[in-house]
N, C-alpha and C positions, 0 to 999 in steps of 0.2 A: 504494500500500500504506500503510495508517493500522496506529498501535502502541494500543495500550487497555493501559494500566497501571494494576493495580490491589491492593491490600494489605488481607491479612488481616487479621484480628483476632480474641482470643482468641474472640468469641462465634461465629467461623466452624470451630472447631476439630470433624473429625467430618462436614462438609458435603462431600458431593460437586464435585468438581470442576465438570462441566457443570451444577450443581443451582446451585452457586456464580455459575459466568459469568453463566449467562442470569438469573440474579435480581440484580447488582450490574450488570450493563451496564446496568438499567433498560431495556432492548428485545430484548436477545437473545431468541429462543426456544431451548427448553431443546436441539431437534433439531438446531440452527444453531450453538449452543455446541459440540456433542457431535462434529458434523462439524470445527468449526476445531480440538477436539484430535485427534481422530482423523486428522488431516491433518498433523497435528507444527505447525502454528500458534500450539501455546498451551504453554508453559513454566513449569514453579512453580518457582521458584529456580533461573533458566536451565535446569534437568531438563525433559526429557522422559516426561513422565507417561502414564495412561488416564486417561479421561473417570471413571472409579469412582477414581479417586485422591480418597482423606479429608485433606481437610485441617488445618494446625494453624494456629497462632496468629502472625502476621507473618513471613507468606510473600510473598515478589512475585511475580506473576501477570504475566505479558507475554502478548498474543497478537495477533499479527499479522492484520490483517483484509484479504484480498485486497478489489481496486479494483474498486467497482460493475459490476454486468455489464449488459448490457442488460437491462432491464425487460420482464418480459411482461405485468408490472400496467398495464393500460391506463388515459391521461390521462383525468380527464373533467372537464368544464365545470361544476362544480357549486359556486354562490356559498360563500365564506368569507366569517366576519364576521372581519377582521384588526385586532387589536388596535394591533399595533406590527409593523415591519417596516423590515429594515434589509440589506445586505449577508451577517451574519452569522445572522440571528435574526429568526424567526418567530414570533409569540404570537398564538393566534388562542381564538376563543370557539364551544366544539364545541356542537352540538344535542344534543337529546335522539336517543337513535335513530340516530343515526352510531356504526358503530365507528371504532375510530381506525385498523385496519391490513388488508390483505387476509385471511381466515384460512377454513376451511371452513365454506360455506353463504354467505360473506361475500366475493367475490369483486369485486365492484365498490361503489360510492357510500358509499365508505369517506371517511373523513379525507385519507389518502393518496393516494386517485385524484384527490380534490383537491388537494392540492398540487404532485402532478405538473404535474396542467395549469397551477397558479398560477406554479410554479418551474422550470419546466422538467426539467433537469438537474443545477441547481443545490442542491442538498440533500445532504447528506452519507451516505457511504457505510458508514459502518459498524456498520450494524446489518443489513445484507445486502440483496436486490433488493427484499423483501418489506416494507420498514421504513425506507425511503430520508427520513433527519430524523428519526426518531422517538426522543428520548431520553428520556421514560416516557410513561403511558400514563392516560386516566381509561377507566371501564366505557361501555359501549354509551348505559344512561339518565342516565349523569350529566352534567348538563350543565358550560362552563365553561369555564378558562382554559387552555391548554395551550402549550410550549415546541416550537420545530421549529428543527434545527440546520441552516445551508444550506449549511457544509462541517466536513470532519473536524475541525480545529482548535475550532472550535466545538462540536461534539459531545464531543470531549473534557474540556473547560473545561467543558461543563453538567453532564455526566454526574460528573466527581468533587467538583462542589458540590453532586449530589444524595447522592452516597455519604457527602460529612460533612456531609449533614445542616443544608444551609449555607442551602437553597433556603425564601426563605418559602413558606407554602402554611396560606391559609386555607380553608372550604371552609364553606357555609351546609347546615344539611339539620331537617326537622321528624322528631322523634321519639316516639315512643307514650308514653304517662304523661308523670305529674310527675317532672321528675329531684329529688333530695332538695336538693342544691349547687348555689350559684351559679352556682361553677367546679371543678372538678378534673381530675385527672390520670388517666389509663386508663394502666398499663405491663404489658402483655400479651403475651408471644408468641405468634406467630400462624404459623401451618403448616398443610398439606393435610389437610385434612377425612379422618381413615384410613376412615373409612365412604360418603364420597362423595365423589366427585374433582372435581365440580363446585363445592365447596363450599371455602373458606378454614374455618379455626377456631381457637379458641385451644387452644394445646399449650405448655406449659413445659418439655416434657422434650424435643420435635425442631424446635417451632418459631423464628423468629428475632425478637429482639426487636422489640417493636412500641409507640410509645410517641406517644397522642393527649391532648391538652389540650381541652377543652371549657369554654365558658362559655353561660350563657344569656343570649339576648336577649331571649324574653318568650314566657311563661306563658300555656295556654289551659285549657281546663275539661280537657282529657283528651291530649292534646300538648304538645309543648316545642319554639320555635325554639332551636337555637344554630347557636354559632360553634366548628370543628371546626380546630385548628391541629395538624397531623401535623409531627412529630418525626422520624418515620422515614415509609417509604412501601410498608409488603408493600402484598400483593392485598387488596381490601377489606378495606383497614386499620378505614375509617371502619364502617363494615355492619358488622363482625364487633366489633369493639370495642365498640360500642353497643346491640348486641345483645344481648352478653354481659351489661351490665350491668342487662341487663331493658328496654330499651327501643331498639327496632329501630324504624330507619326508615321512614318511614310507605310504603305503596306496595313496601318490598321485599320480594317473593313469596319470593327464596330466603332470610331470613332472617327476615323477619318474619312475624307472625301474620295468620291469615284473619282476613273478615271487619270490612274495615276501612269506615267510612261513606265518608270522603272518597276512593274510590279515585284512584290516580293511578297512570300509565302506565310504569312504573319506579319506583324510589326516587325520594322528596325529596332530593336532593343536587346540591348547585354547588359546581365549585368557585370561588369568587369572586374570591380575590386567587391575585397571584404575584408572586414576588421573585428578583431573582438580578444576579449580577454578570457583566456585560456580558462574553461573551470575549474580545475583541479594545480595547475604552476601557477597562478596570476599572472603571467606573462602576456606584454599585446602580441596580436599574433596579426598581420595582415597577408592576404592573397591575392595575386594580379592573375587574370585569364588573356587569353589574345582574342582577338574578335573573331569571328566566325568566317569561315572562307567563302558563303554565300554574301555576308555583309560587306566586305571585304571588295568583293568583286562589285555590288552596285557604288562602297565609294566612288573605285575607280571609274565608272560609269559617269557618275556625276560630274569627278574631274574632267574628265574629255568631252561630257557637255560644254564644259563652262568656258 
C-alpha cells in the first residue's frame, strides 16, 4: 500500500475532488481517482468526502493507493530507445505514434507494454494496473523525453517535483506564421473545451492555470522554430497555448489550420530536454534527445523554402 500526498492551493479552490486527483497525480484517470474515493481511500483533511466534494485552498489530500494487482496488460517485446536507466528511474525517448498507456482502441504496442516486458515487475504501483511507472504523460505524435518510476518511492519524489513545478521540460515544435517576439510569456488557463471534449482550450473562469515561455530559434518565410519551456503541465498545454496566440503547430489537425504544404503526420512537437532531481541520490539529473528525422527533414524543407 503506497500514500500520494498532496496540497491544495488557492487556485484549486471550487475543483472537484476526482477532477483534482487525477489531474495532480499526473496519471490518474479521472475513473480510477473516483473509485479510490468512492472506496474511502482518499481523505481531505483526514474527512471522508465524495468524489463531487469542491475544494478550497490548503487542504491535505491523503489517499491510499492499494498494491498493484496482477496485470492483464500484456508484456510485449517492442524496442525502447532508453535514455538513462537506473534502479529507481527510467527516461526513455517515445516515437511518434506510440501512446504512452493502454486506453480504448489502444490496447496493446503502447509505451507500457513496453516496459513491462523491459521491467518486468519492477515499476511502480500507483497509478493502478493500467499505468504501472507512469508519472505524466506526452500525446500519441509527440515525440521525446519521458520519466518512468520503477517503485512507489520514486513515483512519489517525481510526481511532487512535477506538482511544484520543479521539473525542467523543454520541448522543440515549428509553428505557422511569424511570431512578432523573440521571447515571451503565454499565462493562460486552460480547461475542457465546453463544446468538444476532445479538445483542451483556454478558459479563465474554470480553467487551471497554464503558464508557457517561448523563445525562437529561427525564422522561415511562413513558420517559426522555437523552444517551448512549460511552467506548469495541463493537457496540451503547448497546442492550445500556441494556438491561441495565432499560430498552431504545424501538422496539428485538432488545432491547427487546413491546408498546410509541409504536411506532417501529427504535430511538430518534441519534447527535447528533461530535468529532475534524482529520488533516491538528490542529485539534478538533466536529458537532451535529438529531434526526430521526420522533423528534421521538414526543417530542412522550410529552409529551402525560404
Amino acid at each position: 500500500m503506497a500514500t500520494l500526498t498532496l496540497t491544495t492551493e488557492l487556485q484549486d479552490t471550487g475543483t472537484r475532488l476526482d477532477i483534482y486527483l487525477s489531474e495532480a497525480s499526473e496519471g490518474f484517470s479521472r475513473s480510477y481517482a473516483a473509485k479510490l474515493i468512492d472506496e474511502g481511500r482518499v481523505t481531505v483533511d483526514g474527512r471522508l468526502v465524495k468524489r463531487s466534494y469542491k475544494l478550497s485552498g490548503d487542504e491535505e489530500i491523503r489517499a491510499e493507493i492499494p498494491k498493484l494487482q496482477p496485470l492483464n496488460v500484456p508484456a510485449e517485446d517492442i524496442p525502447l530507445d532508453i535514455v538513462y536507466e537506473d534502479d529507481d528511474v527510467l527516461v526513455v525517448n517515445k516515437p511518434r505514434g506510440m501512446v504512452v498507456h493502454p486506453a480504448p482502441g489502444h490496447a496493446s504496442g503502447t509505451l507500457v507494454n513496453a516496459v513491462l516486458y523491459h521491467c518486468g515487475q519492477h515499476l511502480s504501483g500507483i497509478n493502478g494496473v493500467l499505468r504501472p511507472g507512469i508519472v505524466h504523460r506526452i500525446d500519441r505524435d509527440t515525440t521525446g523525453l519521458l520519466m518512468i518510476a520503477k517503485n512507489d518511492a520514486a513515483h512519489q519524489s517525481l510526481a511532487a517535483q512535477l506538482k511544484e513545478h520543479s521539473v525542467t521540460r523543454r520541448y522543440v515544435a515549428i509553428v505557422q506564421g511569424c511570431l512578432p517576439e523573440e521571447e515571451a510569456v503565454i499565462d493562460k488557463a486552460i480547461g475542457r473545451d465546453r463544446k468538444n471534449r476532445l479538445r483542451m482550450a483556454v478558459d479563465e473562469e474554470r480553467g487551471k492555470r497554464a503558464v508557457t515561455h517561448y523563445r525562437v530559434l529561427e525564422r522561415f518565410s511562413r513558420y517559426t522554430l522555437v523552444e517551448c519551456r512549460l511552467e506548469t503541465g495541463r493537457t496540451h498545454q503547448i497546442r492550445v497555448h500556441m494556438a491561441s496566440a495565432g499560430h498552431p503547430l504545424l501538422g496539428d489537425v485538432l488545432y491547427g489550420a487546413a491546408g498546410v504544404k509541409w504536411a506532417a503526420e501529427g504535430q511538430c512537437l518534441h519534447a527535447k530536454t528533461i530535468g529532475f532531481i534524482h529520488p533516491a541520490t538528490g542529485e539534478y539529473l538533466e536529458f537532451d534527445s535529438d529531434l526526430p528525422d521526420e522533423m528534421k527533414k521538414i526543417i530542412e524543407k522550410l529552409r529551402n523554402e525560404s
